[in-house]
Every structure is written in C-alpha cells, then in structure tokens.
Backbone bond lengths (Angstrom), bond angles and torsions (degrees), N, CA, C in turn:
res aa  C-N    CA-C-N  psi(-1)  N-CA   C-N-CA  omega(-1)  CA-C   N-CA-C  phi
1 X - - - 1.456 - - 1.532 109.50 -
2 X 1.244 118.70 128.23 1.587 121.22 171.28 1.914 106.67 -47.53
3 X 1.237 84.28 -157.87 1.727 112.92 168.80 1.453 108.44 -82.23
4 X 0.844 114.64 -52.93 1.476 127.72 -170.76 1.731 111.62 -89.42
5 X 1.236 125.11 38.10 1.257 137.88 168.55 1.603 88.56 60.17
6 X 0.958 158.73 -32.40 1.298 148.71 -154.85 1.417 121.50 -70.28
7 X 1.454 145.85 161.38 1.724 131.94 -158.52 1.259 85.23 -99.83
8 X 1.625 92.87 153.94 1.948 113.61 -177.17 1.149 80.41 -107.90
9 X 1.812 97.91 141.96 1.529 117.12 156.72 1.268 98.60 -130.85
10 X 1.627 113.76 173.38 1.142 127.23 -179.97 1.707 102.60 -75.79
11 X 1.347 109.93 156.29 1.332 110.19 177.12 1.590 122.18 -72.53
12 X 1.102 149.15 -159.23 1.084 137.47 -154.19 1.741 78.74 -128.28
13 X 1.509 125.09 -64.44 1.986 112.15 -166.87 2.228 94.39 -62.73
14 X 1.224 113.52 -25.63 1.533 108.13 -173.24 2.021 81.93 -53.75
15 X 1.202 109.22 -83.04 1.482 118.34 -169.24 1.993 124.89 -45.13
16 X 1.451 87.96 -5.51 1.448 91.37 145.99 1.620 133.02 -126.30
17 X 1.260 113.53 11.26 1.145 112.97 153.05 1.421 112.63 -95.11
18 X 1.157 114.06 -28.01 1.486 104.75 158.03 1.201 139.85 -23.92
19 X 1.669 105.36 -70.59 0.920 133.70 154.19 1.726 130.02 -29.85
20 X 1.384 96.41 -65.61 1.545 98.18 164.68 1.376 116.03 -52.05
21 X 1.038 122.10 -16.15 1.672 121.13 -150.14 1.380 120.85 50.60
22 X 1.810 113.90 59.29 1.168 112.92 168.05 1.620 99.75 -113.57
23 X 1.109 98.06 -15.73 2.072 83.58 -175.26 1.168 120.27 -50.17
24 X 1.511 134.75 134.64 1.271 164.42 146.52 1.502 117.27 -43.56
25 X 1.176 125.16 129.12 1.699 125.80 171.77 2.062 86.81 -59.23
26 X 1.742 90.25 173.06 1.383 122.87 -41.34 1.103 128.57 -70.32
27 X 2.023 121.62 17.71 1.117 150.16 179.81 1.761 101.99 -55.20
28 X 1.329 107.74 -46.61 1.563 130.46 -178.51 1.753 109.65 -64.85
29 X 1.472 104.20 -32.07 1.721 96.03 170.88 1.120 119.83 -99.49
30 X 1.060 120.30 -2.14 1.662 130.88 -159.25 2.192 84.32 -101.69
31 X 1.159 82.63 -45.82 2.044 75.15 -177.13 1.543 98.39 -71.26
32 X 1.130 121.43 -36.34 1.630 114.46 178.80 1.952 121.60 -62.66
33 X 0.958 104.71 -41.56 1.792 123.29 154.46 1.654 95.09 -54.03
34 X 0.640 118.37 -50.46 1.721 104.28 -159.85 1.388 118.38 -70.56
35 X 1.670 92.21 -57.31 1.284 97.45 -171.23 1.729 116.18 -74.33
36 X 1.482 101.56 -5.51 1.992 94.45 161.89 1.146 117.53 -81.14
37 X 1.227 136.04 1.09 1.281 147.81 168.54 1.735 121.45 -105.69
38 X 1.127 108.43 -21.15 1.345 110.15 -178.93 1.756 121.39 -113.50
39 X 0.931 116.45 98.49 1.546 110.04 179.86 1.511 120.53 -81.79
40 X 1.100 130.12 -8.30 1.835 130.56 148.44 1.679 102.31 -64.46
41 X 0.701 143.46 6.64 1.768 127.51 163.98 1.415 100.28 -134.32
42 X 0.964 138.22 -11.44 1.802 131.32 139.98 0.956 139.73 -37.72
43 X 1.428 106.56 -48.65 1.550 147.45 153.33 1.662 112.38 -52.26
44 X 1.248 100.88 -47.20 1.818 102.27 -177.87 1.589 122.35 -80.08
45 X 1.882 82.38 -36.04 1.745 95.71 174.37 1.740 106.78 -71.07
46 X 0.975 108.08 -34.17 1.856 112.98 174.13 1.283 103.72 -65.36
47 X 1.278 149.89 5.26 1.514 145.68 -155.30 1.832 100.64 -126.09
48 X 1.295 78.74 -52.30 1.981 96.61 177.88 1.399 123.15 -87.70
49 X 1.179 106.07 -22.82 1.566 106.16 179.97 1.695 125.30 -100.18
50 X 1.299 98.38 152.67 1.365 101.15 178.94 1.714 111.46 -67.06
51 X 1.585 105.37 147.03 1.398 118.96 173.70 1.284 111.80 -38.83
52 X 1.505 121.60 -62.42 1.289 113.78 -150.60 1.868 113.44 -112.76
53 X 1.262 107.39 -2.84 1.661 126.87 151.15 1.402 107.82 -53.75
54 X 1.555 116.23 -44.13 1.486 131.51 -153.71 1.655 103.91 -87.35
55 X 1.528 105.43 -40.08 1.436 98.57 171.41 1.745 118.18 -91.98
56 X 1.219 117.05 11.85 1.348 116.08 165.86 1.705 108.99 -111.25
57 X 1.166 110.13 5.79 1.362 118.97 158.47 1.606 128.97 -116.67
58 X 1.762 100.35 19.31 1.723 107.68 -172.85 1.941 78.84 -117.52
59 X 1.273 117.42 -19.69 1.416 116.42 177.49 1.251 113.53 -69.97
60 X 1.490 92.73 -65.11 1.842 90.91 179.56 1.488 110.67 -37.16
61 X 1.170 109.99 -69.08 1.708 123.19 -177.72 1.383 118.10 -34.76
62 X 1.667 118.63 -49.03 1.969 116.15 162.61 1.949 99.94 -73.13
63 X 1.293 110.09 -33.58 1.534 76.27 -170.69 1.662 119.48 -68.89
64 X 1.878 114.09 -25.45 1.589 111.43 170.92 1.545 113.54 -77.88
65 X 1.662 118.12 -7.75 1.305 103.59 173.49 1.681 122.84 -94.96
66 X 1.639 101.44 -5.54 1.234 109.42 160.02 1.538 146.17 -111.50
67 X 1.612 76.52 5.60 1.457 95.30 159.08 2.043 124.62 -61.14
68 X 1.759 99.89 137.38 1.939 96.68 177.31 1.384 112.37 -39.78
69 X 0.918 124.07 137.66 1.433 138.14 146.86 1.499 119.04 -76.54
70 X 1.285 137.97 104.06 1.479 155.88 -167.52 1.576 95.13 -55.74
71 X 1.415 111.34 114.66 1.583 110.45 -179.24 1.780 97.76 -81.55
72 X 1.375 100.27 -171.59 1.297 122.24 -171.17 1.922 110.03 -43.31
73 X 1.626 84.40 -72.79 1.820 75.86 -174.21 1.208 110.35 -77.43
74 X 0.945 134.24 25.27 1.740 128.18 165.82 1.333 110.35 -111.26
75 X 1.514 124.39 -25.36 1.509 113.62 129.00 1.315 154.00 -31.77
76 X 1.533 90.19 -52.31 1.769 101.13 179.55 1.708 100.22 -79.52
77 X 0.895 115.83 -27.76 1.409 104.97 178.62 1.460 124.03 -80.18
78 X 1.463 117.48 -21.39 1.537 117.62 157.12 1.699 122.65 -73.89
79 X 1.436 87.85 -30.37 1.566 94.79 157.52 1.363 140.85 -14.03
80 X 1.701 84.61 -76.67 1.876 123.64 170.94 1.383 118.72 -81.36
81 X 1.124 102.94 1.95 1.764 98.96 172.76 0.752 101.67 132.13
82 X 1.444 150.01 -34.58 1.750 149.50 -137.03 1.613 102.19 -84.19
83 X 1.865 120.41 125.30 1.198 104.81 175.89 1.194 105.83 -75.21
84 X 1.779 115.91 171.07 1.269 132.29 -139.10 1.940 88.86 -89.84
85 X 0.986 116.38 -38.25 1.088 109.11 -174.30 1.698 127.72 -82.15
86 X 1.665 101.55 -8.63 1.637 103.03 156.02 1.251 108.01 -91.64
87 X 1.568 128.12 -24.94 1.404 122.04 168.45 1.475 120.07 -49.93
88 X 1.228 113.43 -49.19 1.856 117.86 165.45 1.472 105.69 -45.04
89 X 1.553 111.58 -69.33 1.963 103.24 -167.09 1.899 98.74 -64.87
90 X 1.329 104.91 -24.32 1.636 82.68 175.61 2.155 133.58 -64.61
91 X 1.930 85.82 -37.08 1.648 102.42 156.96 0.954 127.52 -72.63
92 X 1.415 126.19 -11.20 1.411 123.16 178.60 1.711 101.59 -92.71
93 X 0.853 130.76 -11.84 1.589 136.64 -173.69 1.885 91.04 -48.08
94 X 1.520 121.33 112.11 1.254 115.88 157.65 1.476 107.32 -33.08
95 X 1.672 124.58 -90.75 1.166 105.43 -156.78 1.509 140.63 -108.80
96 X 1.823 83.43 81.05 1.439 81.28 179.26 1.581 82.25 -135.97
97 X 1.312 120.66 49.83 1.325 128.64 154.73 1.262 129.80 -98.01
98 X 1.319 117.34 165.57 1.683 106.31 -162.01 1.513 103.46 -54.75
99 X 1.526 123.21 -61.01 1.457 119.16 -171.15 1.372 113.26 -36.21
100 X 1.384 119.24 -35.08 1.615 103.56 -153.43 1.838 82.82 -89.25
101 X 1.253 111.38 -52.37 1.853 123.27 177.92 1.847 91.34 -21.04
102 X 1.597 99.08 -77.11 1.530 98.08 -153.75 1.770 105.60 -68.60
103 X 1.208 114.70 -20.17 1.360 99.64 170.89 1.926 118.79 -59.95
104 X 1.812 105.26 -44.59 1.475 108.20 -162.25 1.779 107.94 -56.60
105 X 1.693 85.52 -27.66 2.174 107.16 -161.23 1.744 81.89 -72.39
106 X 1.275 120.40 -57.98 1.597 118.88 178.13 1.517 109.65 -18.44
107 X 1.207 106.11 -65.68 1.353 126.08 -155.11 1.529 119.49 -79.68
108 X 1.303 97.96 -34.48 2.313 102.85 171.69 1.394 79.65 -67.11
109 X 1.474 137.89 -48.49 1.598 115.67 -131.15 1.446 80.17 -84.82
110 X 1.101 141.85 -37.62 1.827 123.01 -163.76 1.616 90.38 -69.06
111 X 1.578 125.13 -32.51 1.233 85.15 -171.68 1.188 124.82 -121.03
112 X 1.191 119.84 10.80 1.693 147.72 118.62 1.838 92.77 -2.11
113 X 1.502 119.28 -91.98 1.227 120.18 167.21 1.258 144.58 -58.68
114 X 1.070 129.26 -10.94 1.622 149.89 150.16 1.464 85.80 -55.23
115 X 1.414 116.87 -88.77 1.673 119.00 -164.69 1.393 122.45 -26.04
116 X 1.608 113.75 -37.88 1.386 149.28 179.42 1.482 125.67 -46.38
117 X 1.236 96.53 -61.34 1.712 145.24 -165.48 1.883 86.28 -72.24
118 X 1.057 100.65 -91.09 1.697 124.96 -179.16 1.277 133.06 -59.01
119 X 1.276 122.92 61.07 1.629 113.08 -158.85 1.606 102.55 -103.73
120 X 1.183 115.93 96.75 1.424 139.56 -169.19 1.561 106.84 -95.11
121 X 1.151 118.57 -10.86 1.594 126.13 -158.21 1.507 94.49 -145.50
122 X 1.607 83.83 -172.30 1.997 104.96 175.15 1.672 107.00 -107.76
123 X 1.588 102.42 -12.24 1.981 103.47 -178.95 1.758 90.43 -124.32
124 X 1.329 101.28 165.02 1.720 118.52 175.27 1.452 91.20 -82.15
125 X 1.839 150.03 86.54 1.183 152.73 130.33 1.308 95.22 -7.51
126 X 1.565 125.03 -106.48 1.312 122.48 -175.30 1.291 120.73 1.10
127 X 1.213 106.46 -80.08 1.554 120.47 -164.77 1.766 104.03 -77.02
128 X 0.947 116.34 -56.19 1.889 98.20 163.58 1.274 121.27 -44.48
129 X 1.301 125.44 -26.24 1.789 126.97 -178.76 1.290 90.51 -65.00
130 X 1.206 122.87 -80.28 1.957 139.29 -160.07 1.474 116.27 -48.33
131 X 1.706 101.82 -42.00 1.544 100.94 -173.06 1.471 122.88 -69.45
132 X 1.617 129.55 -17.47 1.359 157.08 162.54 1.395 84.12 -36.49
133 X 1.561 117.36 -65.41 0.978 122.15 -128.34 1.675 112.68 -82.81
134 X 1.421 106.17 -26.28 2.021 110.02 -155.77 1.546 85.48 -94.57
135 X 1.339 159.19 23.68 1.236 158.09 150.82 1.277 101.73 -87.36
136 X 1.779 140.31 -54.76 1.059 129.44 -160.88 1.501 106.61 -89.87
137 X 1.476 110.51 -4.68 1.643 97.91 -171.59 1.589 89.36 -95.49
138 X 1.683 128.26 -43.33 1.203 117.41 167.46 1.456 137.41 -34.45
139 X 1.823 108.55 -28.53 1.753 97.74 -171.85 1.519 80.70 -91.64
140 X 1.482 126.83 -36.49 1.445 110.30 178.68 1.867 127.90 -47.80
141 X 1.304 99.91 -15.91 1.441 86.81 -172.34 1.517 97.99 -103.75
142 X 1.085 116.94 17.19 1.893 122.18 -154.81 1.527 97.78 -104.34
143 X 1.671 120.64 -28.63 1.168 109.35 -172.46 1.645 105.39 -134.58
144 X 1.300 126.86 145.64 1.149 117.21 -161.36 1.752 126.29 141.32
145 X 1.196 142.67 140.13 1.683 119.54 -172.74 1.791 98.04 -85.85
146 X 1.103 111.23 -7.73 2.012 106.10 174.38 1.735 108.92 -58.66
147 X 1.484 125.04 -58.37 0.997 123.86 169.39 1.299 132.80 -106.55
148 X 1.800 126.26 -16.87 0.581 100.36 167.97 1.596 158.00 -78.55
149 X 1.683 152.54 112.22 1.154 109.03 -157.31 1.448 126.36 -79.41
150 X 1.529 120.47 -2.27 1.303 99.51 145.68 1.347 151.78 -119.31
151 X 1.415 96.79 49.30 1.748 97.20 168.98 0.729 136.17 -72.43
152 X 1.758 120.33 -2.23 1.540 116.77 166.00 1.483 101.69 -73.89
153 X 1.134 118.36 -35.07 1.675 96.67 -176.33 1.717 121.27 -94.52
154 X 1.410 110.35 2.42 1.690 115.05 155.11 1.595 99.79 -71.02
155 X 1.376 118.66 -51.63 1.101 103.16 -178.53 1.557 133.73 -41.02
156 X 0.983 132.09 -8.78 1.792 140.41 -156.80 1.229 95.74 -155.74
157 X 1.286 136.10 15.97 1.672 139.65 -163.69 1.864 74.26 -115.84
158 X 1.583 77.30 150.71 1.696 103.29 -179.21 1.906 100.64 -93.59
159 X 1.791 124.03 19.18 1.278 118.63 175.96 1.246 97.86 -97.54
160 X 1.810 96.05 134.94 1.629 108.21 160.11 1.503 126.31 -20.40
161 X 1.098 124.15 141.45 1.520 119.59 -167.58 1.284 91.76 -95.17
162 X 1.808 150.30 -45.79 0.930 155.09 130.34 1.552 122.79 -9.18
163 X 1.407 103.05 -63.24 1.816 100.48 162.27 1.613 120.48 -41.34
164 X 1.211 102.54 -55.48 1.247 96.23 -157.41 1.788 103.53 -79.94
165 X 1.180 116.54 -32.93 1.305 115.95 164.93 1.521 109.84 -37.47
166 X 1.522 132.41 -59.24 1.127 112.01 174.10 1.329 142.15 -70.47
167 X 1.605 99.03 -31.59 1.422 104.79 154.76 1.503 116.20 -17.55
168 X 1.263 110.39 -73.28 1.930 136.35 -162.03 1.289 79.65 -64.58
169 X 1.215 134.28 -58.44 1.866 124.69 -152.72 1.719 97.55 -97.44
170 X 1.004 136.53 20.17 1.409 120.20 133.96 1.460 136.53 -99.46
171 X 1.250 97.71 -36.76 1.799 99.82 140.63 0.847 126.29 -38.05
172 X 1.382 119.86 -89.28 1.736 125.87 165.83 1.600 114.45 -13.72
173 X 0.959 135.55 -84.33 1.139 159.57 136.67 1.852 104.70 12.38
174 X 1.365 100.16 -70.51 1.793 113.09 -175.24 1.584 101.90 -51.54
175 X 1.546 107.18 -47.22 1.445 119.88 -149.10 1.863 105.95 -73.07
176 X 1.645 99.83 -56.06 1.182 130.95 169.66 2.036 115.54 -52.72
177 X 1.024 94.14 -55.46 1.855 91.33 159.88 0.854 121.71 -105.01
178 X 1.209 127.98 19.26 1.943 121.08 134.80 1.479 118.14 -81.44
179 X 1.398 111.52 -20.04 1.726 110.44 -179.95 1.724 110.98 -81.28
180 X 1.578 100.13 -45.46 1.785 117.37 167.28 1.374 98.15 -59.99
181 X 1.361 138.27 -20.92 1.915 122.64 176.70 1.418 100.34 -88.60
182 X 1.216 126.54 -57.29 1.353 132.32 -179.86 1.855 121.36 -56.86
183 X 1.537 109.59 -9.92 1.337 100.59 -175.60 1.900 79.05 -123.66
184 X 1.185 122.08 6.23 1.734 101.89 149.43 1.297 129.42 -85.09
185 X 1.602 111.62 -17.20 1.579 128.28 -176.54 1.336 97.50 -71.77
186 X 1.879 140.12 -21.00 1.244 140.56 156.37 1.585 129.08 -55.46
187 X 1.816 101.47 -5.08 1.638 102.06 -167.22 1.304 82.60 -140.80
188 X 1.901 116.74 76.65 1.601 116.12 172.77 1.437 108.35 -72.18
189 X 1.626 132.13 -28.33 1.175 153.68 -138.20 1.485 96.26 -64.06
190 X 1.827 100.15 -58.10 1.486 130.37 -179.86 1.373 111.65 -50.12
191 X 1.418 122.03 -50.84 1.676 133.95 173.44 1.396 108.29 79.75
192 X 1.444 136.31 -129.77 1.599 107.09 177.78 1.388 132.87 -94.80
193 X 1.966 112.99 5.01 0.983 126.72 151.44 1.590 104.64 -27.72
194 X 1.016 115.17 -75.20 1.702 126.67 -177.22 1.669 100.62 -26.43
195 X 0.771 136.08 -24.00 1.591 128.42 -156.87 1.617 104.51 -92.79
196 X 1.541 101.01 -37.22 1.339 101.38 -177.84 1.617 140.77 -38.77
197 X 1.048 106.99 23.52 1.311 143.08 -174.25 1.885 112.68 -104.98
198 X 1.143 109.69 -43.05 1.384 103.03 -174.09 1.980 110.57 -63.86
199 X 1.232 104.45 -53.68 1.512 103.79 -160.08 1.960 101.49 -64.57
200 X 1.626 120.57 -23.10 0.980 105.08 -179.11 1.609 119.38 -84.71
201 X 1.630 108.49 -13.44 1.554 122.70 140.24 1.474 122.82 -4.11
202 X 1.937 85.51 -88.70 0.917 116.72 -164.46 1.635 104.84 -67.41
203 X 0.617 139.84 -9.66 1.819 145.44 -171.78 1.803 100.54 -106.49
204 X 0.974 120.32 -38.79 1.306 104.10 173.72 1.517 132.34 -90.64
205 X 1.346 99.19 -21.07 1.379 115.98 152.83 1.415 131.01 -35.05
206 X 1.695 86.78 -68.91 1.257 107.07 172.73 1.658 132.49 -43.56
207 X 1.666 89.53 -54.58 1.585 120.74 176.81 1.328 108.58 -65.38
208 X 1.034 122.07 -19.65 1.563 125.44 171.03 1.659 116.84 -78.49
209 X 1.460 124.37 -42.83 1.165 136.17 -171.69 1.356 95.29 -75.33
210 X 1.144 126.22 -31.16 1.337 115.36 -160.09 1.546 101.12 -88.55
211 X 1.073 103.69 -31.12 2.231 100.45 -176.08 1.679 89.70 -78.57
212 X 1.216 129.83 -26.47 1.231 105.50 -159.38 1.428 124.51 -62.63
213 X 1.396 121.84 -23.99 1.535 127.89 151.04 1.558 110.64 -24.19
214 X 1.223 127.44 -62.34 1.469 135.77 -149.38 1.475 100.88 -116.26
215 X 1.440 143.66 -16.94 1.227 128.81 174.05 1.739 101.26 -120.91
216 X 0.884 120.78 -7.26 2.096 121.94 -178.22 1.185 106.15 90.97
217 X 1.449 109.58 175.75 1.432 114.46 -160.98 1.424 101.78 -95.75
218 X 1.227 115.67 19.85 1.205 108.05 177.52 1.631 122.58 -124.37
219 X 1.316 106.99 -38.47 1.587 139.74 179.13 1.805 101.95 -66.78
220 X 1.307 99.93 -56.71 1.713 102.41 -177.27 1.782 116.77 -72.83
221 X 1.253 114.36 -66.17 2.052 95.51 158.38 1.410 136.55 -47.19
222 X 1.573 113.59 -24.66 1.705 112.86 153.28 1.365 119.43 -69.32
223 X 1.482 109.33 -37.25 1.572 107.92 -178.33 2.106 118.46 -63.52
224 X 1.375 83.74 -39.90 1.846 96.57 167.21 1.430 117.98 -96.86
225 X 1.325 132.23 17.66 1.409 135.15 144.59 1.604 114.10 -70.52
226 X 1.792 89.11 -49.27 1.704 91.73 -176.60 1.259 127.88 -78.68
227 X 1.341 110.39 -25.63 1.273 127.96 141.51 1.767 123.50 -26.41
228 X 1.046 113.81 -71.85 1.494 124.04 156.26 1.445 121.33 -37.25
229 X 1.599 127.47 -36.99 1.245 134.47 -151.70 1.987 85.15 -104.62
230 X 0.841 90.88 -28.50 1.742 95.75 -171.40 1.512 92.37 -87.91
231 X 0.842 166.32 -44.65 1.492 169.36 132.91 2.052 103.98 -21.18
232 X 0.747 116.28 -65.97 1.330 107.43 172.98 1.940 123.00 -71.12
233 X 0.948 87.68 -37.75 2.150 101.46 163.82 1.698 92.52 -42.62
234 X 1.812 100.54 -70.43 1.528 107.49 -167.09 1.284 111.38 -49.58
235 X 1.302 136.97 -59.86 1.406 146.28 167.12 1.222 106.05 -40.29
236 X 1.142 148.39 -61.97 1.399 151.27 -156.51 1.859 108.52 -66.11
237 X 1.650 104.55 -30.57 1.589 128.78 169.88 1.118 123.50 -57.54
238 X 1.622 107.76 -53.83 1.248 125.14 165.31 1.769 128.68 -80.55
239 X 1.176 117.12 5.87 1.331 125.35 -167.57 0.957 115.69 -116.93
240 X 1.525 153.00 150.48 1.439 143.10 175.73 2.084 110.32 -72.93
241 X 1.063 90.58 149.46 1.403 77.85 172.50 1.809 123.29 -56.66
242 X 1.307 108.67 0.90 1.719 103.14 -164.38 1.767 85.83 -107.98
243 X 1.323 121.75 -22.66 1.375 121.59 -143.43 1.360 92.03 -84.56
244 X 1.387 105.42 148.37 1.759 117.56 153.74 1.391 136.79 -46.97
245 X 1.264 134.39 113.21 1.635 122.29 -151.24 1.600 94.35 -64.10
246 X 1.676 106.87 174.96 1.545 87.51 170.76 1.469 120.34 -97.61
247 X 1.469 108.70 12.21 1.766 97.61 179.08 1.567 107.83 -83.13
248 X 1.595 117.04 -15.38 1.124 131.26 161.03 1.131 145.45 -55.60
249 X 1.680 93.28 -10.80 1.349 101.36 -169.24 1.684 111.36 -101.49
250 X 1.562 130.72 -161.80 1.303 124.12 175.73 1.813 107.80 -86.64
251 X 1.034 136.37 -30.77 1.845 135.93 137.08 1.771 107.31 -20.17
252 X 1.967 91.42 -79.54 1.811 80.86 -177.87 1.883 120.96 -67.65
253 X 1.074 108.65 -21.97 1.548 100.36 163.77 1.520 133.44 -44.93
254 X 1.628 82.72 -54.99 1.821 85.80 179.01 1.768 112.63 -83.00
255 X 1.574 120.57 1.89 1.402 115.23 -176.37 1.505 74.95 -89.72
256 X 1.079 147.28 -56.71 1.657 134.64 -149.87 1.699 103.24 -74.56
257 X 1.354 110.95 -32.35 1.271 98.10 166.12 1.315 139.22 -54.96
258 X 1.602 96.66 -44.57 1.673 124.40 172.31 1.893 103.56 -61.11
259 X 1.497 121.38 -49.84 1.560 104.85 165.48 1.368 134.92 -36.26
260 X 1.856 100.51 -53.29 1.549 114.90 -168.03 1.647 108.50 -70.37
261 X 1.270 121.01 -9.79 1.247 121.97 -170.25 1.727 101.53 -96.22
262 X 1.691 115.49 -48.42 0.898 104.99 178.18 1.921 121.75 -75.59
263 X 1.029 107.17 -26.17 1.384 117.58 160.70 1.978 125.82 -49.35
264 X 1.141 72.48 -54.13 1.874 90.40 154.86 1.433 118.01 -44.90
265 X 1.333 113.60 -66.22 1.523 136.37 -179.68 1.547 99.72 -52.73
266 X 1.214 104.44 -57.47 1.643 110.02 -169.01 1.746 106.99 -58.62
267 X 1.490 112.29 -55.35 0.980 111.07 -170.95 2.044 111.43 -57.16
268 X 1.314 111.83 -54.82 1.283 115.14 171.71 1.999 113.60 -41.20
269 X 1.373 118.53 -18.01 1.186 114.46 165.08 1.075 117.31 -66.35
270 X 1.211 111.27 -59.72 1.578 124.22 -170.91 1.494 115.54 -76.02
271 X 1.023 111.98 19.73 1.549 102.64 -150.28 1.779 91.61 -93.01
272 X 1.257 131.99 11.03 1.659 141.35 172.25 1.864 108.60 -99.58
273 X 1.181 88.95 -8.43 1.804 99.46 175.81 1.981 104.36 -89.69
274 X 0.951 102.37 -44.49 1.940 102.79 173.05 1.561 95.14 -53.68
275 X 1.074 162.38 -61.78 1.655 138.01 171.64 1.060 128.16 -53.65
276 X 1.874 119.12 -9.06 1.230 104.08 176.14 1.600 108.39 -128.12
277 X 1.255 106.30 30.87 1.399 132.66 -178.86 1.470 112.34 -118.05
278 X 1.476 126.87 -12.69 1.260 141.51 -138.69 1.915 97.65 -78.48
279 X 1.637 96.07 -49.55 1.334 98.82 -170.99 1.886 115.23 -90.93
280 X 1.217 89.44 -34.92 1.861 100.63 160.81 1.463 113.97 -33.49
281 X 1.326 113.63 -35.95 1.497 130.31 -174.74 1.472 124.34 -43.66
282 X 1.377 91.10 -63.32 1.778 122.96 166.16 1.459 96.44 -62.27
283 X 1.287 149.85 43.98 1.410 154.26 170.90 0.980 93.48 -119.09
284 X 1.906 111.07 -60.80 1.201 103.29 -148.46 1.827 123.69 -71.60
285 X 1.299 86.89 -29.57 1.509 98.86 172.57 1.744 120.36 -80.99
286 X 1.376 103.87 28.56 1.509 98.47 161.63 1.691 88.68 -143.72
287 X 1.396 107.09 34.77 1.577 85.51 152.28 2.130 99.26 125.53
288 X 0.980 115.86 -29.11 1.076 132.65 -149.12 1.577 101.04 -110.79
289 X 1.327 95.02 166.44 1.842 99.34 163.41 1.369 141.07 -172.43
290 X 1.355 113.35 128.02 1.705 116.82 -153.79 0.966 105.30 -50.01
C-alpha cells in the first residue's frame, strides 16, 4: 500500500527491465516479492515481456521462493560468527533436536532425583554411571547414514570426513555437557564429588571416535559403553555397598584422564581413515563392517 492508502504496483520501465533481466537488487527483489503476491502486474509483465526472459524469470522467482529458510538455531549461530555452511551441518545434527534434548533432560532429571532420594554413598553412583554415558551415545548417533539426514550428501561432498565428524562432536559434546553440568548443580549436597562424571565422559567419548574408523559408528560406542558398564559392575563387586566405586575415585580420575588423552592422540592419527571409511559405513548398518 502507498502513503496514501492506495495499492502499490510495480512501475511500468521497473516491469520492463525486469523483463529484460536488467533489474538490479534490491529493486530486483522487491519486484520479485510483489509480483508473487500480485496478479495485476503479472498480467502486465505477461503483456510486455518477452516469452522466454519471462520464463527464466518465473524460475528464478520459484527457485528463491522454494528455497530452505534457515530455522532458529542456524540463525543464531550465523549470527555469532558461524559460517553459514557449518551452521547447516551444525542444524542438521539429528540429535540436537528437541526429542533427543527432551529425552537426555528427561533422563538426568529422573536420576538427578533417584541420586537425591537415596544417598547410600559419599558420590551420586547412579548418576555418575549414566552421565559417561549420553555424550558418547550422542556423537554416536550424530554421524552416520542411520540418523543422519545428510550423509548422503557428506558422502560425495568434497568436506573432510574428519571435519565434519568434529563439527557434530563438538556440538554434541557442548550441548550434552552443559545438560550433565546443569543437572549436577541439582546435587549441591555431593559438592565436587558430583562432577566425577566429566573426565570419564570425556575418555569414552573419545575412545569411541577413535575405534570408529575400524569397528563403525555403531559397533565401536556400544563396544565402549559396555565396556564402561563392565568396569563399574566390576567395581561395584569389589566395593562395599557404602564405598566409592574406584573409577570415582582420585586413582580412577587420573586413569580416565590418562584414556581421554591417549584416545585423543589415537584418534588425531587416524583421523585420514574417516574419508576412506565414509562409504564402508553404510555396510555396516546393513549388517556388515568396515
């Protein structure tokens, strides 16, 4: 609408340079907005314009109106600096969507309060067992053709297969130990006992990324979950029921530290095997394995 309440149309020389395909931004988007909304200058531009100018300018016009629209967090993250095109593989990350979000937040808080409820010990057991755990199953489900939806096109994409792996696993990672920090600030009682959870995180995480070259993204984070579960079983055998497990303790701290570092190391070796592992992948998940 003008100033004067009256309907805006495009001008009559705008709608023939249009036409030609000489218009200039942002004169050139402002007629493209319009005229999908307006059918009296559709009509006029169809009168004045050439046939086949007109259909390489009714293309342009569906291909920018059907082009994605950048949701929320792939906004805020170009926002802050993030180029636009790690902002996409960062929104496309399966799980850092609400379902998987509100399931992980589900799950500290039941045992956030279980831990609460039951204080059998001097650390929250419970909740140190589990929290190891929702970081390494997260970068596991982050990369891969099971969830991700675009690994068919990393696959044939000229990006590092390694890059983008971390991409997904620092997210993962950010998202996942900010929810495990925020649902320890619920167990002040514990004090930094409560924390004891991060470094064995960080070690299985690690230890996971790094086999995944040679066992898949699926086979190698189950194999070092259970790994973990068999390590605390064992401890729990040997320990009194009141006692501190020993990965809990300042011994198991610094052995999980000593993993995540060498796991680290390991993984940075291999890290030229994720491009040539990329398509092997899709094996493993029908049965098979790179």
């Amino acid at each position: 609408m003008s100033a004067h309440g009256t309907p805006w149309h495009v001008p009559e020389d705008d709608l023939r340079a249009y036409a030609r395909g000489e218009a200039a931004p942002p004169r050139l988007w402002s007629t493209d907005t319009h005229l999908a909304s307006c059918a009296r200058c559709r009509e006029a531009l169809a009168a004045i314009g050439d046939p086949v100018a007109l259909d390489a300018g009714w293309e342009r016009l569906d291909a920018e109106l059907d082009a994605p629209r950048p949701g929320l967090v792939e906004s805020l993250l170009v926002r802050v600096g993030v180029a636009e095109h790690t902002a996409r593989l960062l929104a496309a990350t399966p799980v850092l969507r609400r379902s998987w979000l509100g399931a992980v937040l589900a799950v500290l808080l039941m045992t956030v309060a279980a831990a609460d409820a039951v204080r059998t010990t001097a650390t929250p057991t419970t909740f140190l067992a589990l929290a190891p755990l929702l970081p390494l199953a997260g970068v596991a489900l982050s990369y891969g053709p099971a969830l991700d939806p675009t690994y068919e096109m990393a696959v044939v994409s000229p990006i590092h297969g390694f890059r983008l792996l971390m991409i997904r696993t620092v997210a993962v990672l950010a998202v996942s130990l900010g929810l495990n920090g925020v649902a320890t600030l619920a167990l002040p009682s514990y004090g930094l006992r409560a924390l004891a959870w991060l470094l064995p995180a960080l070690a299985l995480t690690g230890s996971g990324l790094a086999l995944t070259p040679r066992l898949g993204p699926v086979l190698a984070p189950s194999l070092v979950g259970g790994a973990w579960i068999a390590v605390l079983l064992a401890a729990r055998s040997e320990a009194g029921a009141h006692t501190t497990l020993a990965p809990f303790t300042a011994a198991g701290q610094g052995v999980a530290a000593a993993v995540a570092v060498l796991a680290t190391g390991l993984l940075y070796l291999v890290r030229d095997r994720f491009d040539a592992s990329r398509v092997p992948l899709t094996d493993t998940f029908r049965g098979g394995t790179a």
